[in-house]
C-alpha positions, -999 to +999 in steps of 0.1 A: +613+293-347+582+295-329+556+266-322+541+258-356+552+227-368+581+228-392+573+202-420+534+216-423+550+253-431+579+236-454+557+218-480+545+254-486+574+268-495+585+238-517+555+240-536+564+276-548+598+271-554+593+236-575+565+255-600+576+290-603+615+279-593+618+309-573+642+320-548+644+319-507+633+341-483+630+340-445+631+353-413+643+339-382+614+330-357+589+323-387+607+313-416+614+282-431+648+290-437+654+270-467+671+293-488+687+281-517+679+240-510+653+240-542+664+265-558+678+252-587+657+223-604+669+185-610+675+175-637+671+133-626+636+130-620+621+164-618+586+155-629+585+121-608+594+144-577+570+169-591+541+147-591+549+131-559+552+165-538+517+173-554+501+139-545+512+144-509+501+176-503+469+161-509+473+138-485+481+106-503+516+100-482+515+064-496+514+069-532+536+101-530+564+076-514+561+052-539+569+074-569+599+090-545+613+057-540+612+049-579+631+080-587+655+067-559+657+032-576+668+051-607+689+078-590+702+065-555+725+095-550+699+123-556+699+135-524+666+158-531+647+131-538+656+116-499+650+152-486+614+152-503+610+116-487+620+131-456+589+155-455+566+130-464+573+110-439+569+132-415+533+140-429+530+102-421+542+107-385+570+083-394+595+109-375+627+085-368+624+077-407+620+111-413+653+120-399+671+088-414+659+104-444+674+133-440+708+121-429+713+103-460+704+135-477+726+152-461+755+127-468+749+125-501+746+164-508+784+164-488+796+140-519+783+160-545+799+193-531+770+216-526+778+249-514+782+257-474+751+276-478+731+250-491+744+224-468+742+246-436+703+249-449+698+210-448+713+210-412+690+239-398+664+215-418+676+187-395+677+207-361+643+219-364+628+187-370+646+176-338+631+202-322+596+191-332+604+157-325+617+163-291+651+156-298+669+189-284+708+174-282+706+162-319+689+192-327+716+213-306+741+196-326+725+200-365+721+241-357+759+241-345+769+223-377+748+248-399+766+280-378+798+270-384+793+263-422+773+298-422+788+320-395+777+353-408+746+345-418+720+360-389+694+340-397+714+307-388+728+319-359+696+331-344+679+299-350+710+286-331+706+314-306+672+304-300+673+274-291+700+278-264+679+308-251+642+289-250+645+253-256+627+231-227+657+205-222+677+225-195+705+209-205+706+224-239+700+260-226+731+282-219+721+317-218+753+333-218+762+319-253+728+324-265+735+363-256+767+364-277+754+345-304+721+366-309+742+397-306+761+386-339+728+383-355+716+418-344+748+436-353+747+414-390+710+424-394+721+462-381+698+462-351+665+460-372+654+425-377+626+425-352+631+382-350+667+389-342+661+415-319+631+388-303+657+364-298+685+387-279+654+395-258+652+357-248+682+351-247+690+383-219+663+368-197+675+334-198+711+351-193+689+368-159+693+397-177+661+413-175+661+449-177+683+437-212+654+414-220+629+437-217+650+463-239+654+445-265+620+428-263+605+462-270+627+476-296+619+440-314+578+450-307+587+485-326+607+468-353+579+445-369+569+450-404+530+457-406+528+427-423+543+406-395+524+424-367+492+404-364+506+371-364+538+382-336+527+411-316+505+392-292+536+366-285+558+393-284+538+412-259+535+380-239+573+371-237+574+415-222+556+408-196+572+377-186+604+392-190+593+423-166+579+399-140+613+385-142+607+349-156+625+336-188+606+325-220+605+287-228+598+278-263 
């Protein structure tokens, strides 16, 4: 999870997934990491939604809220339809309501039994809108709830990782866990997720671990995929030399 704004790189990846229904992808740092949360497509107002998402995206929050709130009139317990609300809102800059939004989606996808993979994805949806808003003990909270619903998964836990590793608020940051709990996510990704690898890195310097940091730091430089390179190597570069002056990275 680096610094661009969450909901601006989500509406992306929900636009692909509600016309060609495909599946998830992701990595760590830069991906949305919303997996299997659209994957399948509703049945209870599917085109109303459809339309809606399109409206937004070109900027016409108001209208694209309307038609949500219909299908929610007509379907109160669809909890896509409040997640979809959810990123509109926060398009608005209507953040608490954003988050509201997403509570009750989250409630209601708890009632209809979704799988702990889906749900842990709506609660690393939750903590990194907290982290955009500035809320890092809610959003401390949301990425525990998704690791302990998906505890092997790497990509959860080194979003959880992360944020105890880099996150402003030194209350939330506790170095030493972040350590173990990047570690995980190395050993699941069998050393060669370069995000992972990025994220033990921070996590070793924040632990004062800096010969560590700066390790693992360059093995995560030598580990991105061509296609990753342009957008990371400069950070990446940036967080080694702060780690071999000595200094921890803040995100």
């Amino acid at each position: 999870m680096k610094n661009t704004h969450f909901w601006s790189r989500i509406f992306l990846f929900l636009w692909s997934v509600f016309l060609l229904n495909g599946t998830a992808f992701g990595q760590a740092q830069e991906s949305n990491g919303w997996g299997s949360v659209w994957q399948e497509r509703m049945t209870i107002g599917q085109a109303s939604l459809d339309e809606a998402f399109k409206i937004a995206q070109k900027g016409n929050v108001g209208e694209a809220l309307s038609i949500i709130d219909k299908v929610i009139a007509s379907s109160p317990n669809n909890w896509r339809a409040y997640f979809l609300k959810a990123a509109v809102l926060t398009m608005a800059k209507r953040q608490a309501e954003a988050l509201q939004q997403i509570d009750v989606s989250i409630r209601l996808a708890r009632r209809s039994n979704v799988s702990a993979a889906l749900l842990s994805e709506l609660y690393q949806s939750r903590g990194r809108s907290c982290l955009d808003f500035g809320r890092y003990a809610d959003a401390k909270h949301s990425l525990e709830a998704a690791a302990h619903l998906q505890p092997a998964d790497p990509t959860t836990l080194n979003d959880l990782a992360w944020m105890l590793a880099t996150c402003e608020d030194g209350r939330v940051r506790d170095g030493r866990r972040a350590v173990n709990i990047a570690t995980k996510a190395c050993k699941l990704s069998n050393w060669s997720n370069a995000y992972a690898l990025d994220t033990l890195a921070a996590a070793s310097a924040e632990a004062g671990q800096f010969n560590d940091a700066v390790k693992y730091q360059q093995w995560a430089i030598n580990r991105l995929e061509p296609e990753d390179r342009k957008l990371q190597l400069s950070a990446m570069e940036e967080r080694l030399r702060l780690y071999q002056s000595g200094k921890p990275f803040r995100g």
